[in-house]
C-alpha positions as CSV (number, residue, x, y, z in Angstrom):
1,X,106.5,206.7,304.3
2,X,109.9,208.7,304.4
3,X,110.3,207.8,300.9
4,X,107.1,208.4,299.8
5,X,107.7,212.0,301.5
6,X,110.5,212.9,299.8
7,X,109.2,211.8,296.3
8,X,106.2,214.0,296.9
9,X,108.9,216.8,297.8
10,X,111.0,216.8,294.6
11,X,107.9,215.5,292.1
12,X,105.7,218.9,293.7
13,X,109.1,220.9,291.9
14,X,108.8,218.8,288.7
15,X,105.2,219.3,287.9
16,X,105.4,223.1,288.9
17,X,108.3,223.8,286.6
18,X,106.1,221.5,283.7
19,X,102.8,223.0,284.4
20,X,104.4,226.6,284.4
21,X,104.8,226.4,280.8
22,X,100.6,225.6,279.8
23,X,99.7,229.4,279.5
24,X,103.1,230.2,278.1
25,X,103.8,228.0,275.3
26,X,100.9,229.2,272.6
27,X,101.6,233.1,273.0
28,X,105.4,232.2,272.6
29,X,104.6,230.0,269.3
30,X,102.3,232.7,268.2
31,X,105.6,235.5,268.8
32,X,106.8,233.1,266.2
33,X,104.7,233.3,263.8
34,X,103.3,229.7,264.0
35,X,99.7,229.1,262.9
36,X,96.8,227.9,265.3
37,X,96.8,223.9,262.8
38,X,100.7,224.4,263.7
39,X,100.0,225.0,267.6
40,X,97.7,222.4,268.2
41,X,100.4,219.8,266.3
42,X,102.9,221.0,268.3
43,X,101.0,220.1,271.8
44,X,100.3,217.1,270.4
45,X,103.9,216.0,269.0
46,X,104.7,216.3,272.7
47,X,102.0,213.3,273.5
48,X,103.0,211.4,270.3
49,X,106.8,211.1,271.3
50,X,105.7,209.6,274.9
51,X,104.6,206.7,272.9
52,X,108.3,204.8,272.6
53,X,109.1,206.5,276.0
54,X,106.4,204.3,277.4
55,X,107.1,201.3,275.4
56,X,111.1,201.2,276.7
57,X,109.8,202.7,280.0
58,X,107.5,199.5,280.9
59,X,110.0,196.7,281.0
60,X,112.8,198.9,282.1
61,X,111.3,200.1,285.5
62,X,110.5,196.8,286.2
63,X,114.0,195.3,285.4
64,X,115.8,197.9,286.8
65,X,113.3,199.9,289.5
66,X,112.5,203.7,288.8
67,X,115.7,205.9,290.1
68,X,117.2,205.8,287.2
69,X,114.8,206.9,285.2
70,X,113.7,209.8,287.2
71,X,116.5,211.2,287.3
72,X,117.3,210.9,283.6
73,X,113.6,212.0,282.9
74,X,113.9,215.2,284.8
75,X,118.0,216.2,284.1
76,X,117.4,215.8,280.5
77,X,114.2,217.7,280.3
78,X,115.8,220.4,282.0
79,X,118.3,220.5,279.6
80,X,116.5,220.3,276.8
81,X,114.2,224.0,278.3
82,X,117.6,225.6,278.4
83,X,117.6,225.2,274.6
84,X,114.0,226.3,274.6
85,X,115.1,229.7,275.8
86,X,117.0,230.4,272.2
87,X,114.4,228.6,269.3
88,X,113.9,231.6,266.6
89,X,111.9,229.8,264.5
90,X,108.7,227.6,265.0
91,X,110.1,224.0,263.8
92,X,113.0,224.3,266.4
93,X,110.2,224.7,269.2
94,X,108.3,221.9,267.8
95,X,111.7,219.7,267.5
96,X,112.6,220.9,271.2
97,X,109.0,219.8,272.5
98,X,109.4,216.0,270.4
99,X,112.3,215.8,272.3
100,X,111.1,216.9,275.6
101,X,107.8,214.6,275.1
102,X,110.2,211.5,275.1
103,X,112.6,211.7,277.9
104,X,109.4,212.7,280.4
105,X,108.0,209.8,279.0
106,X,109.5,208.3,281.4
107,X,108.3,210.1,284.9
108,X,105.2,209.0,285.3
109,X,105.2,205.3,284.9
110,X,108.5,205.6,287.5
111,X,106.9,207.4,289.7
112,X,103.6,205.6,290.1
113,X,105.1,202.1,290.0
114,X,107.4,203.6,293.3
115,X,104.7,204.6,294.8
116,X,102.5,201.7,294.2
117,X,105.1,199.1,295.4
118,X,105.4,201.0,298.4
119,X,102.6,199.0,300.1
120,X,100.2,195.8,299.5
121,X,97.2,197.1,301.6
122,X,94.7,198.4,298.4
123,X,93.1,201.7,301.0
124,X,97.1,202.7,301.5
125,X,97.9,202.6,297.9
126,X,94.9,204.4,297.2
127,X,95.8,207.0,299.5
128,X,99.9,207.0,298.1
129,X,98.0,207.3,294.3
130,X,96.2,210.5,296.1
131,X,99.2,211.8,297.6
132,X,100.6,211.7,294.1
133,X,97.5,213.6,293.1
134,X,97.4,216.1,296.2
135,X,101.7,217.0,295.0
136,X,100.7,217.1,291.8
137,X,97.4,219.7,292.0
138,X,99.5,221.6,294.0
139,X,102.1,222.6,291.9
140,X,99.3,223.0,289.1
141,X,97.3,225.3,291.0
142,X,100.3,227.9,291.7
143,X,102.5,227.2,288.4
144,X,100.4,228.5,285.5
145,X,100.2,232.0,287.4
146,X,103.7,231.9,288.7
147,X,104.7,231.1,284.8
148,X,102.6,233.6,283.5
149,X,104.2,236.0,286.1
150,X,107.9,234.9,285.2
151,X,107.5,235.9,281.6
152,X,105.9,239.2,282.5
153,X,109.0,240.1,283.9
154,X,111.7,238.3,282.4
155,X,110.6,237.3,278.9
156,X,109.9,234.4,277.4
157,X,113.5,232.9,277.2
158,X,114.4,234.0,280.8
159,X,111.2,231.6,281.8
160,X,112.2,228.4,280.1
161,X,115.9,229.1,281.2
162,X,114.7,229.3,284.7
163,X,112.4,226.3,284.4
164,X,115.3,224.7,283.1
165,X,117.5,225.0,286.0
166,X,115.0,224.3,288.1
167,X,114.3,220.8,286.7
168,X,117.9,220.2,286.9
169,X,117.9,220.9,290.6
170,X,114.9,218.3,290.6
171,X,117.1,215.8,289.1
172,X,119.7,216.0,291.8
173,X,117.2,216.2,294.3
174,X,116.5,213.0,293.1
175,X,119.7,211.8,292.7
176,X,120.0,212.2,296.2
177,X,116.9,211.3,297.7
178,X,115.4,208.1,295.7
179,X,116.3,204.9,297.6
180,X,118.6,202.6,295.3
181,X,116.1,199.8,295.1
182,X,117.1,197.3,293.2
183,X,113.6,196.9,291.3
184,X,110.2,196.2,292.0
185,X,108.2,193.7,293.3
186,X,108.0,191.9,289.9
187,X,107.7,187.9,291.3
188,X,104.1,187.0,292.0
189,X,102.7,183.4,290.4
190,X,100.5,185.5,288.3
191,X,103.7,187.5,286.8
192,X,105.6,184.2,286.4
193,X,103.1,182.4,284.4
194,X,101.8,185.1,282.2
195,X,103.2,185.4,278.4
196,X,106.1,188.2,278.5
197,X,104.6,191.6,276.9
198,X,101.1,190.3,278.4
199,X,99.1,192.8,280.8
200,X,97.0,190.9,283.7
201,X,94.0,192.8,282.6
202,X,92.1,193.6,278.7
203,X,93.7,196.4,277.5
204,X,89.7,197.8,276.4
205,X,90.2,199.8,280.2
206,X,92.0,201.9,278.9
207,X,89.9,204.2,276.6
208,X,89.5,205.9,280.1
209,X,92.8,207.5,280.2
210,X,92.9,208.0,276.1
211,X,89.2,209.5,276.4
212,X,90.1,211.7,279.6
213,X,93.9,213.2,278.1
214,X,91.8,213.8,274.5
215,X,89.4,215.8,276.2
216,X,92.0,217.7,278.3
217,X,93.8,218.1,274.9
218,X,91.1,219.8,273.6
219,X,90.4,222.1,276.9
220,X,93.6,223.4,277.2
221,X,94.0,224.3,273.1
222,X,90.4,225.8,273.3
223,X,91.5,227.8,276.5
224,X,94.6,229.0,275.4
225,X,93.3,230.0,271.9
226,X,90.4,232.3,273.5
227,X,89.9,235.6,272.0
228,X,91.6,234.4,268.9
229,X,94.8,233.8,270.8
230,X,95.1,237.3,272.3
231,X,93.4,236.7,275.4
232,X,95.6,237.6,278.8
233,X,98.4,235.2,279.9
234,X,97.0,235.9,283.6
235,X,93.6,235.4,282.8
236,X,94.8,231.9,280.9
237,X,96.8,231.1,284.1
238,X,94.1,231.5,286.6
239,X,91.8,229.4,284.6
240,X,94.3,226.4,284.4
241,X,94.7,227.2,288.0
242,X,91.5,226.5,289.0
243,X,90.8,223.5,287.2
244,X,93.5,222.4,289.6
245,X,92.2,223.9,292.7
246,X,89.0,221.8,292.1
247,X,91.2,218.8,291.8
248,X,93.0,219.8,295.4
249,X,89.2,219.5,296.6
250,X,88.5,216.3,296.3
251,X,92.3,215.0,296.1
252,X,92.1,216.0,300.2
253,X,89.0,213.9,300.8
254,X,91.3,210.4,301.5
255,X,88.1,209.0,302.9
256,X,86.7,208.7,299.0
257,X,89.5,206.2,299.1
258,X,87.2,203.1,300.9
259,X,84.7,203.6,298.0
260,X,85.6,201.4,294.9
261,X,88.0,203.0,292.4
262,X,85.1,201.1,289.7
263,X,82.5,203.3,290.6
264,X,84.2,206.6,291.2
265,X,86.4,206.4,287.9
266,X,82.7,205.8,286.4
267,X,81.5,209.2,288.8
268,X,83.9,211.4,287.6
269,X,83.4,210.4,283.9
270,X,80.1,211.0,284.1
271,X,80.6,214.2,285.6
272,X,83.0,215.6,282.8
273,X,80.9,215.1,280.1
274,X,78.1,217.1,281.4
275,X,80.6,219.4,282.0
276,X,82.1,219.9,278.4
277,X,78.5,219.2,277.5
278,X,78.1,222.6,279.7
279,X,80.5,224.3,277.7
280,X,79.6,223.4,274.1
281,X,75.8,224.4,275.0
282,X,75.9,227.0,278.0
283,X,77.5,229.6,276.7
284,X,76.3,231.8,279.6
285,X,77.6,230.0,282.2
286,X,80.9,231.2,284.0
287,X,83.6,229.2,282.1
288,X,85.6,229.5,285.5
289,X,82.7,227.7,287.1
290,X,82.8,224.8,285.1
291,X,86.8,224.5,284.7
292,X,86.3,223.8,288.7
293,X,84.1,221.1,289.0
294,X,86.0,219.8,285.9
295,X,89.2,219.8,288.5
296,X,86.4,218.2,291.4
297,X,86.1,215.4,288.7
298,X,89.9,214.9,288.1
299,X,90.7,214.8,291.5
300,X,88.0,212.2,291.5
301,X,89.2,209.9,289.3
302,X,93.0,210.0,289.2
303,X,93.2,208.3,291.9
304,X,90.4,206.1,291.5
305,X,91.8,205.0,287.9
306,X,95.3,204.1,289.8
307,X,94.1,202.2,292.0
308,X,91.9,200.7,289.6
309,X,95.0,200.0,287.6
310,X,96.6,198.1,291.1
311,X,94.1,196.2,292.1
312,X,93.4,194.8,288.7
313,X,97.2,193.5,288.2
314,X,97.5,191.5,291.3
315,X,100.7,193.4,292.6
316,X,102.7,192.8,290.1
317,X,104.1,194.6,286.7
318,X,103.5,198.0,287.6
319,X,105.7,199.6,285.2
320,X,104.2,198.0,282.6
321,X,101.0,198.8,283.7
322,X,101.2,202.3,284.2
323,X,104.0,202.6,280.7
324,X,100.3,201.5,278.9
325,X,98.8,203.7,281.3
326,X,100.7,206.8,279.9
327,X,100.5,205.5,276.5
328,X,97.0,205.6,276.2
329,X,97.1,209.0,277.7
330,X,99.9,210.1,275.3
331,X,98.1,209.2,272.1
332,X,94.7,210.9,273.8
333,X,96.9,213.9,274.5
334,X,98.3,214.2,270.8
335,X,94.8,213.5,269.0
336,X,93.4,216.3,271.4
337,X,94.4,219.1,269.9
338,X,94.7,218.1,266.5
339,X,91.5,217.3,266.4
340,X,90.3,220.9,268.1
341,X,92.7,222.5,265.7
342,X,90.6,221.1,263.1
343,X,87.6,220.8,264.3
344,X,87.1,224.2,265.7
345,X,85.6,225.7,262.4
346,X,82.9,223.1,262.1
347,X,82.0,221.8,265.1
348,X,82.9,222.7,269.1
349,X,85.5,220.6,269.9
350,X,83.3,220.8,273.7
351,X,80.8,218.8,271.8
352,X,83.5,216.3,270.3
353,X,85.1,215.6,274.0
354,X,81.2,215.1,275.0
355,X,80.6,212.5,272.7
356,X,83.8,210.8,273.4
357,X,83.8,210.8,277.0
358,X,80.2,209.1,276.9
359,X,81.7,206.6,274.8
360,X,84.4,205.7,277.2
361,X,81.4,205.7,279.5
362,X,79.6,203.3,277.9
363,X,82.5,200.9,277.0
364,X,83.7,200.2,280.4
365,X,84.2,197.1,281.7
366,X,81.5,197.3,284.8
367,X,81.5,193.7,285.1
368,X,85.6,193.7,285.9
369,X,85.9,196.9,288.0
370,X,84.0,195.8,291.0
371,X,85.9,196.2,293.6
372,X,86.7,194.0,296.8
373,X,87.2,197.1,298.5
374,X,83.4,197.4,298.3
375,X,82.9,194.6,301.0
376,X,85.3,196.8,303.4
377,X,83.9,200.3,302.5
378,X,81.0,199.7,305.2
379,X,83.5,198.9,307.8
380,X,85.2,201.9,307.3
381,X,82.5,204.4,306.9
């Protein structure tokens, strides 16, 4: 628990420094003159460089356990946001970003495996994978205001130096705080007779993360690119910040944690397409409104996916699993706003993240998720 306390500490300062930048980026690529086709590739380069991240992520973090990866992942992103501060011209942001997209590549799968290995018991995992969520919502729900804030009074570059240092300080924090494991628990029969590269699982579960990062993808370009672009930094902030205060919602309710993680990842899906249904049809309904109960749904089914993800494996690979985990959601990230970017003229890109989401809906693998945390659920509740 006392590791699990102080990964929560230092990964609540990573994800505020990273989520501080959402309502900031656009407006500072449109002070540089870069088009809106331009923007929505440069939020999705970020995604596309994950990819090999992931791929060399996987293998390492279960070779060598996560430590050394978070604290290259943060130091090297903070480096790379003290660069940030001086870009003149829009191809040096979009470079910068590439760059950034890669080492953080690297975060998440080291963070969730380290959590995940920190227990065998599937209701404490799935209450370490809320945790995760809980530190993560968090930082959300007070960064995009707080970076909005920053650049109101020191500029753009004084924002991405400051987040700079301060994921520099993470990185130490880290240094200091991450327990030297050797690596993870990597040694079960299932892991010793399966094919090398080979998940324990069909990779057709996860559309769910591609379908659920597109559909963000296309959220956050649409809401940044309001009013033509010109819309309020503030205003952008508080609406990223409440999609995350809906998520803190149902993030706290650990009890959701005896249901099983098949039938709440299904929930939630459900859920967010009527929701971006919501907002390609209702145009009178408060967007605000329906950014919240989108947050209700993610705090819904992060968890539920991860533990999902766990239980499936048998205990073993996690890196692996959760380096295809963030690769899925690194390729849904980068087709997100592209396809908005395009899109946007001829059809709502709402309506496209509908369709999609229903899709993932439909292709899920019912007969696989059922969980043996149902038979318990009764006992608990």
């Amino acid at each position: 628990m006392k590791t699990a306390l102080w990964l929560y500490m230092f990964l609540f300062l990573a994800y505020f420094d990273l989520h501080a930048q959402h309502p900031v980026l656009t407006p500072f690529a449109l002070s540089l003159g870069a088009a809106p086709a331009f923007i929505g590739w440069m939020m999705g380069i970020y995604a596309l460089t994950h990819m090999p991240g992931n791929l060399i992520a996987g293998s390492m973090i279960d070779k060598h356990g996560s430590r050394r990866y978070i604290i290259f992942s943060l130091s090297a992103a903070g480096l790379i946001l003290l660069f940030q501060a001086h870009v003149e011209m829009p191809w040096q942001l979009m470079l910068l970003r590439s760059m950034s997209g890669f080492v953080l590549a690297f975060l998440s799968p080291a963070c969730l495996a380290l959590l995940a290995s920190l227990s065998k018991d599937p209701v404490t995992q799935g209450k370490y994978m809320s945790g995760h969520g809980v530190v993560h919502t968090l930082a959300s729900v007070l960064s995009p205001a707080a970076g909005a804030f920053i650049v109101a009074k020191s500029g753009f570059s004084g924002t991405f130096q400051s987040l700079g240092w301060l994921l520099i300080l993470t990185g130490l924090i880290a240094y200091l705080t991450v327990p030297k494991t050797s690596r993870l628990p990597n040694n079960t029969k299932e892991e010793a007779s399966a094919p090398a590269g080979k998940l324990p699982f069909s990779l057709r579960l996860y559309i769910v993360p591609f379908a659920i990062a597109c559909c963000q993808g296309m959220l956050f370009f649409e809401i940044s690119l309001r009013s033509g672009g010109h819309a309020s930094i503030l205003s952008t902030g508080i609406l990223f910040s409440s999609i995350s205060l809906g998520a803190l919602i149902t993030l706290s309710m650990l009890f959701l944690n005896h249901y099983s993680p098949g039938k709440r990842t299904a929930a939630s899906i459900l859920v967010l397409a009527l929701c971006f249904y919501a907002l390609a049809a209702a145009k009178q309904v408060p967007l605000i409104g329906i950014l919240f109960v989108i947050g209700m749904a993610k705090g819904l089914l992060f968890p539920a996916l991860s533990s999902l993800f766990i239980e499936l494996s048998g205990g073993a690979s996690f890196g692996r699993v959760f380096s295809y985990q963030s690769i899925a959601m690194s390729i849904g990230s980068f087709a997100g706003p592209v396809a908005a970017g395009q899109l946007r003229s001829d059809i709502s890109p709402y309506f496209a993240g509908f369709i999609l989401l229903m899709i993932a809906l439909i292709l899920l693998p019912f007969r696989k998720i059922n969980s043996p945390i149902d038979l318990s659920a009764r006992a608990h509740l």
